[in-house]
N, C-alpha and C positions, 0 to 999 in steps of 0.2 A: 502851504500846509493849511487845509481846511480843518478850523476847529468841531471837534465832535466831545460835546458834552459827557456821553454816553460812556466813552474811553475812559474817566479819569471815574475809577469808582472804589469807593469804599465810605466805610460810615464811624471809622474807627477816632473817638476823639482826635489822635495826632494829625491824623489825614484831615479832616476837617479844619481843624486850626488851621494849617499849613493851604486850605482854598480860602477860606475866611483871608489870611493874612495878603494870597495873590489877589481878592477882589477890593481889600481895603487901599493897595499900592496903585491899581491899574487908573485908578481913578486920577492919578498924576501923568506929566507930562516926564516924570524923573527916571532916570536910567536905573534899572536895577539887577540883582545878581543873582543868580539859579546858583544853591551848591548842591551839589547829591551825587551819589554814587551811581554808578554805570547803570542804564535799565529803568531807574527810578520817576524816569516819565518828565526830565527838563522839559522836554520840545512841546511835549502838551502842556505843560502848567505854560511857557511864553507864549503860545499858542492860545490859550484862554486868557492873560494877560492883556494880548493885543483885542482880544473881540471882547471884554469888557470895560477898554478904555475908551475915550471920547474921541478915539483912533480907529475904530472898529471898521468902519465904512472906506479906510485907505488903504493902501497898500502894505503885507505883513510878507517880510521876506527873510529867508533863516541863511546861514553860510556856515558850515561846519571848518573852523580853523586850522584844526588837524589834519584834513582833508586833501592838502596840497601843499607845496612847494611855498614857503617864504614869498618867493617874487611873484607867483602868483596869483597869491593871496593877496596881496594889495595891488595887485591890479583887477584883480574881483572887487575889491571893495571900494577903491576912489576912480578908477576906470582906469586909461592911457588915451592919448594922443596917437594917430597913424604916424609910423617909423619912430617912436618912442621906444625899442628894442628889437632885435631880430624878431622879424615874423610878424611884427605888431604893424598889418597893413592898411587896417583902418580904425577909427576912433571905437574905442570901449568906450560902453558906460557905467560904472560901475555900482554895485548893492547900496550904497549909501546915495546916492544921484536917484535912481530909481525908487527908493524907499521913503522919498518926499514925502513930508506930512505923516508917515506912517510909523509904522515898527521895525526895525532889523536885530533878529535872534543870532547873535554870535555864541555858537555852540563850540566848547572848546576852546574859551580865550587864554586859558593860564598857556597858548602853544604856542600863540604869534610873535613874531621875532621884536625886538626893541623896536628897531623905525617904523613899522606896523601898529606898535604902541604907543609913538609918540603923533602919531599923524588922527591915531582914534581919540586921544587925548585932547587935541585940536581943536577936533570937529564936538566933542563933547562941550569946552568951554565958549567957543566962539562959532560954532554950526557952518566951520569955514575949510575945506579941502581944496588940494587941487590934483588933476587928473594926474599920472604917468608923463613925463616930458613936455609936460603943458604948463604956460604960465599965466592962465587964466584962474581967478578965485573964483570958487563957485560956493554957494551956500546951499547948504542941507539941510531942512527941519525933520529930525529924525530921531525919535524916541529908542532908544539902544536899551537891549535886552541881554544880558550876557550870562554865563554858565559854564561850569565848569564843576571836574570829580577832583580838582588837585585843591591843596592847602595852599589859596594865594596869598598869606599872609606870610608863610614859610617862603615861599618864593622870596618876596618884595624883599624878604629880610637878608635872603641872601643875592639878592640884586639880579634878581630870574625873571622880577618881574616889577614894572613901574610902581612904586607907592605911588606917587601922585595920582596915574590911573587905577590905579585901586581905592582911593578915595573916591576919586570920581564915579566907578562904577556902584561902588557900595553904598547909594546915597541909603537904600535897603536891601537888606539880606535876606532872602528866603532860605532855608537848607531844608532840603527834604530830605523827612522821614524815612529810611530805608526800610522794606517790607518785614524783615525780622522784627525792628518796632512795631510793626500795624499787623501783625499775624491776624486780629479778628478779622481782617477783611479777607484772608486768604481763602476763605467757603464764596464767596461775594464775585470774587476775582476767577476764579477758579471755574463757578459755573457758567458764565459768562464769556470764558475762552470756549470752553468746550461747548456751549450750544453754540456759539460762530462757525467753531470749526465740521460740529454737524452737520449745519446748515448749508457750509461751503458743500460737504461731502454729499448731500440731497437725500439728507438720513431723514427721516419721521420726527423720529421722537431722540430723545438723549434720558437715559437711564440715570444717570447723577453717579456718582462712586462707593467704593463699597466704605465701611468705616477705616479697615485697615491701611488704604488707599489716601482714605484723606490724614488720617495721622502721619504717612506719607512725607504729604504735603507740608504738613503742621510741623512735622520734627527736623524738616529741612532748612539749614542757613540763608539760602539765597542769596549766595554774592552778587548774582544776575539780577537781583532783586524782579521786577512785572515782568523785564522780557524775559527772562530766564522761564519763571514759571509761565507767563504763555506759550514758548514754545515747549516745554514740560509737558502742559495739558493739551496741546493741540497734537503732541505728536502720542500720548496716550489715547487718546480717540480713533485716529486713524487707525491705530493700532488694533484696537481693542472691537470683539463680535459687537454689530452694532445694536443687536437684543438683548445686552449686558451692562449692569453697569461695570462702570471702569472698575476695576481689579489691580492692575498692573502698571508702574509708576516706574518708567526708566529716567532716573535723572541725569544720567549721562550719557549720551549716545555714543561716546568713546568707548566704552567699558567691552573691551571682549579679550580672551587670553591671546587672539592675536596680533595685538594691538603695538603696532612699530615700537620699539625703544631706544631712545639715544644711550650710545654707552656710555656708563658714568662710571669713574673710579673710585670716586669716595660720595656716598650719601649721608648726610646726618637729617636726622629727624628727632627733636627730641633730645631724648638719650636713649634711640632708638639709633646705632650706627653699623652700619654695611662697608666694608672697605672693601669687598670681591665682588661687585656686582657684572663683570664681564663673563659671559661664562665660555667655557670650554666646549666646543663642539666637536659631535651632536650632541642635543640634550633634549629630554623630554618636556616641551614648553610648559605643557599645564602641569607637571608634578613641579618644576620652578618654581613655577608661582605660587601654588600651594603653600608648597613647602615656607616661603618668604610670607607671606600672607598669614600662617600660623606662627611663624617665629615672631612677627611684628603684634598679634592680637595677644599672644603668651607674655609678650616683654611690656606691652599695655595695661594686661592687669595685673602682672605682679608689681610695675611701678605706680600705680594707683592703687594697690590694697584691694584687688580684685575686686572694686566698684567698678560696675558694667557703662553706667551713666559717664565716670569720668574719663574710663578706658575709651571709651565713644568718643568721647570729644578732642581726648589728646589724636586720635585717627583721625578727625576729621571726619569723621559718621556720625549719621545720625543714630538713636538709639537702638529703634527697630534696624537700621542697617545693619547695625554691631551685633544685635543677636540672633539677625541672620547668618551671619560669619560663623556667630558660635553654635547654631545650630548643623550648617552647612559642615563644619568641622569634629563634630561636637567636644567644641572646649566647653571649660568653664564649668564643669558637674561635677570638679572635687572642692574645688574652694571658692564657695559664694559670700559674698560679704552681708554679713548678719543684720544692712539693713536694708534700705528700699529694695534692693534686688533680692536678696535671700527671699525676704515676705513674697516678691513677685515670683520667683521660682516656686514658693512654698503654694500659694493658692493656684499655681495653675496644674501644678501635680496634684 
């Protein structure tokens, strides 16, 4: 993975502490620990990690843990011997052998099995492995970078996962910030997708978004956190006339009434609960759904006091989503709650 400065952008205090704290670590030889949620950009913060440590000029190699098979996986990492297992017809070398002098990004450690664990733990105290069916000790100088979206301190505790190697990894913790934290950079991030992806497209120019557009953006959770919204804004560009600014903000590509559904007997949401959601055929898909779709926005705001904000968020919507619903529908014109939303009702009539 070639580091590009360029990728990791925002200017939002959080986000800056959190480069500040990867260039104050990088400057050691010590193993350290990526936490952050799906999307949040681990592979570039180890990625800049490695090219501003005293390591930068060696070799920087990443191995997603998750990725494969148990037995696999450590034989990616410490190699094999030929005939060291079915199939295994000549010597591997594995990520940590090859990764001499430099960096190795274990992406997804909270996944690898215990002997996997005990063999990185190893090589962590004494920089001492041996291959797959070989009983040669080879030594590794290798700075280990590791990362992970799980709670590995809940693991350890219920014996999911090494304490011992969780000491060792953790000599420092970074967690990053998830983009809900760092909304200001979301104008930052956002124009930056979309002029790449016009560029890709051999547009001119790029028009920027409309304001309703980037509220959008703004009123969105982002479980996805960076990739979520770059693929967001890359697939509104495409989307969108390219003598326009963006307008239109699909944040699900899922979303259509014909959209497969497993049959479920009993849903709860909430104290929102469906126990017939099989239905009886034929039926008309889209008044279905309607029909479900008003019962769940009607049972939203009378269990929140007809606040639209809060109704929103017990949905999972964002606000402007939510009164798109109610406009689409038009609920919600008998009983408005006498504050933030009644006022906003009141001034925009």
């Amino acid at each position: 993975m070639a580091y590009d400065a360029d990728e990791l952008i925002g200017e939002s205090a959080v986000f800056l502490q959190t480069l500040d704290d990867v260039d104050a670590v990088a400057k050691l030889h010590k193993p350290v620990l990526l936490v952050g949620e799906r999307g949040t950009g681990k592979e570039l913060l180890a990625s800049r990690l490695h090219y501003r440590s005293p390591r930068w000029d060696s070799v920087f190699l990443q191995m997603n843990c998750a990725a494969i098979s148990d037995d696999l996986l450590e034989s990616e990492l410490f190699g094999h011997e030929a005939g060291a297992f079915t199939g295994a017809a000549k010597r591997h070398v594995g990520r940590f052998e090859r990764a001499h002098t430099g960096t190795l990004f274990l992406d997804e450690v909270a996944t690898t099995a215990t002997r996997v664990q005990e063999k990185i733990l190893r090589l962590i105290e004494y920089g001492q492995f041996e291959r797959l069916g070989g009983n040669e000790t080879l030594v590794a100088d290798v700075r280990i970078v590791a990362a992970t979206n799980q709670d590995l301190i809940a693991l350890a505790e219920t014996n999911r996962f090494r304490i011992d190697l969780l000491d060792r990894l953790a000599f420092d913790v970074i967690t990053i910030p998830p983009l809900r934290e760092r909304t200001d950079d979301i104008p930052l991030l956002a124009e930056f997708f979309a002029i790449n992806m016009a560029t890709e497209l051999e547009r001119e120019f790029f028009h920027g978004f409309t304001d309703e557009a980037m509220r959008e953006l703004f009123d969105h959770s982002w479980p996805g956190n960076v990739r979520e919204l770059k693929n967001v804004v890359e697939r509104a560009v495409y989307r969108n006339d390219e003598n326009e600014p963006i307008s239109q903000i699909v944040l699900d590509p899922f979303e259509s009434p014909f959209r497969p559904q497993e049959p479920v007997a009993a849903s709860v949401t909430g104290n929102l609960v469906s126990t017939d959601l099989i239905p009886r055929f034929p039926v008309d898909l889209r008044d279905e759904i309607e029909q479900i779709e008003i019962r769940w926005i009607n049972n939203a705001l009378e269990a929140n006091r007809y606040n639209q904000r809060s109704a929103a968020e017990a949905l999972g919507l964002s606000y402007h989503q939510f009164r798109h619903y109610l406009r689409k529908y038009e609920l919600g014109s008998e009983k408005k709650d006498n504050r933030e939303d009644g006022v906003e009702e009141q001034a925009a009539s």
